[in-house]
N, CA, C and O of each residue as an XYZ file, in Angstrom:
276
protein
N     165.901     73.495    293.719
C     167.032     73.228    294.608
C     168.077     74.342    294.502
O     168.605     74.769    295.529
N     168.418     74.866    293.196
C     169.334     76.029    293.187
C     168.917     76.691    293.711
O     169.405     76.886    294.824
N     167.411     77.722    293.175
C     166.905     78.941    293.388
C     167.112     79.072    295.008
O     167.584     80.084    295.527
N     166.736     78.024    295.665
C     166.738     78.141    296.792
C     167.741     77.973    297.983
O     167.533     78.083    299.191
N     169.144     77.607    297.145
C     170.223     77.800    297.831
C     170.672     79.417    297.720
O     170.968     80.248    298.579
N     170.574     79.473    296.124
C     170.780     81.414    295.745
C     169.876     81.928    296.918
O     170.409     82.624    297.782
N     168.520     81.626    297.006
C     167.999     82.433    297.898
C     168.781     82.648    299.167
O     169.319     83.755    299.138
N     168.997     82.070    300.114
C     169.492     81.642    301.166
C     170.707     82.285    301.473
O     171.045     82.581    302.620
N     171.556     82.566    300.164
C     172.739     82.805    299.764
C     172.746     84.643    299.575
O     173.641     85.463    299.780
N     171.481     84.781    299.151
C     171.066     86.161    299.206
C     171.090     86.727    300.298
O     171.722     87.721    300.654
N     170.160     85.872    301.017
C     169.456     86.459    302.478
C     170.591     86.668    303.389
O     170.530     87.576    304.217
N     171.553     85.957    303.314
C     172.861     86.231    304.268
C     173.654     87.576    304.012
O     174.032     88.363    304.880
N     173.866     87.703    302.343
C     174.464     88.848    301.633
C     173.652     90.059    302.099
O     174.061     90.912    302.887
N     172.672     90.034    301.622
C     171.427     91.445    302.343
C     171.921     91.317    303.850
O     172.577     92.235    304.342
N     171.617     90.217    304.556
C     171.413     90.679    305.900
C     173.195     91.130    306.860
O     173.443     91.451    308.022
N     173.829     90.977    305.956
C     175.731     90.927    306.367
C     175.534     92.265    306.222
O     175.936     93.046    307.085
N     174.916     92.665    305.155
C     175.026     94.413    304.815
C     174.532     95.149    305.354
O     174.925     96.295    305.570
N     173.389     94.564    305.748
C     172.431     95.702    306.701
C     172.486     95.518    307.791
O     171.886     96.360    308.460
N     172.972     94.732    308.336
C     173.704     94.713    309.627
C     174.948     95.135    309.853
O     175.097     95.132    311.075
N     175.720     95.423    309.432
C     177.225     95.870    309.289
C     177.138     97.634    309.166
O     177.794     98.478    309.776
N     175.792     97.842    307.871
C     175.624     99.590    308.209
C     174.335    100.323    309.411
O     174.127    101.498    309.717
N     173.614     98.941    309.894
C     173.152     99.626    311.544
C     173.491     99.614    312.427
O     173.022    100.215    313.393
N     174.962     98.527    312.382
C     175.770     98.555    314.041
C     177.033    100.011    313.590
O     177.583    100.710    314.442
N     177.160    100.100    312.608
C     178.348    101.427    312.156
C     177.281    102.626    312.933
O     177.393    103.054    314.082
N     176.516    102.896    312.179
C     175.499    103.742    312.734
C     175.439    103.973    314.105
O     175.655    105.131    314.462
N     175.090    102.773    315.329
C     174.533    102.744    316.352
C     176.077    103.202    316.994
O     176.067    103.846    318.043
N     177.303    102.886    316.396
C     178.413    102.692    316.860
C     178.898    104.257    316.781
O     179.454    104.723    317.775
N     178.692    105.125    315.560
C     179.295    106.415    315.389
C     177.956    107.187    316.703
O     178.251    107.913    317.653
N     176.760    106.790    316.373
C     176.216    107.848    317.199
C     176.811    107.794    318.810
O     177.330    108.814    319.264
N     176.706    106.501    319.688
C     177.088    106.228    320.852
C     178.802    106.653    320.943
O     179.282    106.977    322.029
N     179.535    106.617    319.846
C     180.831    107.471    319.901
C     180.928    109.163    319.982
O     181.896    109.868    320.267
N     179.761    109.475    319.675
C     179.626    110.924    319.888
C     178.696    111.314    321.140
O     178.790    112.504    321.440
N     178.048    110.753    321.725
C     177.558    110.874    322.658
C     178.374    110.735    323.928
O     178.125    111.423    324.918
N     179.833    109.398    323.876
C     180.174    109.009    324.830
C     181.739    108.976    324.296
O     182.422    107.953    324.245
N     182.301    110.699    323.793
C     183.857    110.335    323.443
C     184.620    109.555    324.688
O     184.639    109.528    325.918
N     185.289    108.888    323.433
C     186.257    107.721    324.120
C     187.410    108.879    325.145
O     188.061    108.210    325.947
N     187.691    110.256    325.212
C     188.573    110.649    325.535
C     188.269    111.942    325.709
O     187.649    112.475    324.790
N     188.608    112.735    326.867
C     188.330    114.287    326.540
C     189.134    114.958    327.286
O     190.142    114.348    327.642
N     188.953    116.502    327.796
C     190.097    117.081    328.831
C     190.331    116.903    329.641
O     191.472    117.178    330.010
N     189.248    116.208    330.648
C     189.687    116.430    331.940
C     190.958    115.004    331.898
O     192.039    115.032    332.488
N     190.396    113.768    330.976
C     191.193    112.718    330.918
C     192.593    113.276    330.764
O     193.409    113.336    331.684
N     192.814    113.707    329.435
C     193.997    114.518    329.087
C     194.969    115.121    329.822
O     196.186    114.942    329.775
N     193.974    116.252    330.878
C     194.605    116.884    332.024
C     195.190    115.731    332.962
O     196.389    115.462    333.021
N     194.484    115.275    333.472
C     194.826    113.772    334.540
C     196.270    113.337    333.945
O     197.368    113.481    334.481
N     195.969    112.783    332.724
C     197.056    111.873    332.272
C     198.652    112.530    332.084
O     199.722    111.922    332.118
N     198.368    114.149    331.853
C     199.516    115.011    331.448
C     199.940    115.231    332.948
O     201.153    115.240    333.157
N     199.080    115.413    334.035
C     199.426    115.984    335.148
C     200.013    114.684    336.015
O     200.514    114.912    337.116
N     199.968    113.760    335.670
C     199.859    112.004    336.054
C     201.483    111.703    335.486
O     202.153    110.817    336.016
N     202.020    112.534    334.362
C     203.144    112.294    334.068
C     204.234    113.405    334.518
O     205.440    113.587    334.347
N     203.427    113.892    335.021
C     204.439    115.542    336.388
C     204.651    117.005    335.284
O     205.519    117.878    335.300
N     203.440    116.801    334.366
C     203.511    117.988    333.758
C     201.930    118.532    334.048
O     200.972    117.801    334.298
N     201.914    120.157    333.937
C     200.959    120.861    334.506
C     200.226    121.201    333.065
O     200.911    121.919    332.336
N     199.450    120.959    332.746
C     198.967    121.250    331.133
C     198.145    122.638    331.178
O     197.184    122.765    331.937
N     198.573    123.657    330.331
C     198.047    124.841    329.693
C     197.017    124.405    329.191
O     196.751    123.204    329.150
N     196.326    125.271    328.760
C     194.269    125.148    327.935
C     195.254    124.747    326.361
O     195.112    123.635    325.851
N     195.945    125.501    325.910
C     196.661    125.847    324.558
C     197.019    123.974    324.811
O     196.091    123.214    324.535
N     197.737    123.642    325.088
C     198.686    122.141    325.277
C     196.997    121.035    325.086
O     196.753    120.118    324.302
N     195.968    121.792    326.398
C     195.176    120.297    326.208
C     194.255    120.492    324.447
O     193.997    119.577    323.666
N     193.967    121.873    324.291
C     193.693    121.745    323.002
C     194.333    121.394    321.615
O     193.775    121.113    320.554
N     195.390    121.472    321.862
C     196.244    120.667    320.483
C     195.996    119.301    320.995
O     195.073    119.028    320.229
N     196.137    118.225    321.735
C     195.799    117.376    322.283
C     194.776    116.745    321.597
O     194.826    115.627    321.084
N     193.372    117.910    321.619
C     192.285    117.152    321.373
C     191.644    117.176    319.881
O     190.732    116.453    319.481
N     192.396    118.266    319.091
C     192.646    118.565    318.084
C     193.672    117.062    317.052
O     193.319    116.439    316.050
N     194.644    116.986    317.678
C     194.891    115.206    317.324
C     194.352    114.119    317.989
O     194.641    112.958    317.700
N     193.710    114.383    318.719
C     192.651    112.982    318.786
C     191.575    112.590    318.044
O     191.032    111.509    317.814
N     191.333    114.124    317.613
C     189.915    114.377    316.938
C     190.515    114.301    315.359
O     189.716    114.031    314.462
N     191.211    114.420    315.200
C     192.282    114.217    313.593
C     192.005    112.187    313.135
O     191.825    111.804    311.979
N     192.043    111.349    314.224
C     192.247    110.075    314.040
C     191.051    109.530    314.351
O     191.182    108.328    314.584
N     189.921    109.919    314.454
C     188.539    109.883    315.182
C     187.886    109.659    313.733
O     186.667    109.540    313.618
């Protein structure tokens, strides 16, 4: 009756873990495939607020996005 609650008790512990580091996984690769954010967004959004963005301006930009990433 124990062994087989421990078991049970196991199988959740293993499977919490190995599920938690193949959705991280599936999650970093599909984040690099599909950044959440990039220049042209950047440009839009800077030009969207009545400023004309330099290459220099959108690359510091992406340089702190990529800092919190």
């Amino acid at each position: 009756m124990l062994i087989d609650i421990l078991q049970i008790a196991l199988g959740f512990i293993v499977g919490g873990v190995l599920g938690f580091f193949i959705s991280r996984k599936l999650m970093m690769k599909y984040l690099k495939k599909n950044p959440p954010i990039n220049e042209e967004m950047i440009k839009t959004l800077m030009s969207g607020m009545g400023r004309t963005p330099t290459q220099k301006q959108v690359n510091q930009m992406m340089k702190q996005m990529q800092k919190y990433m």
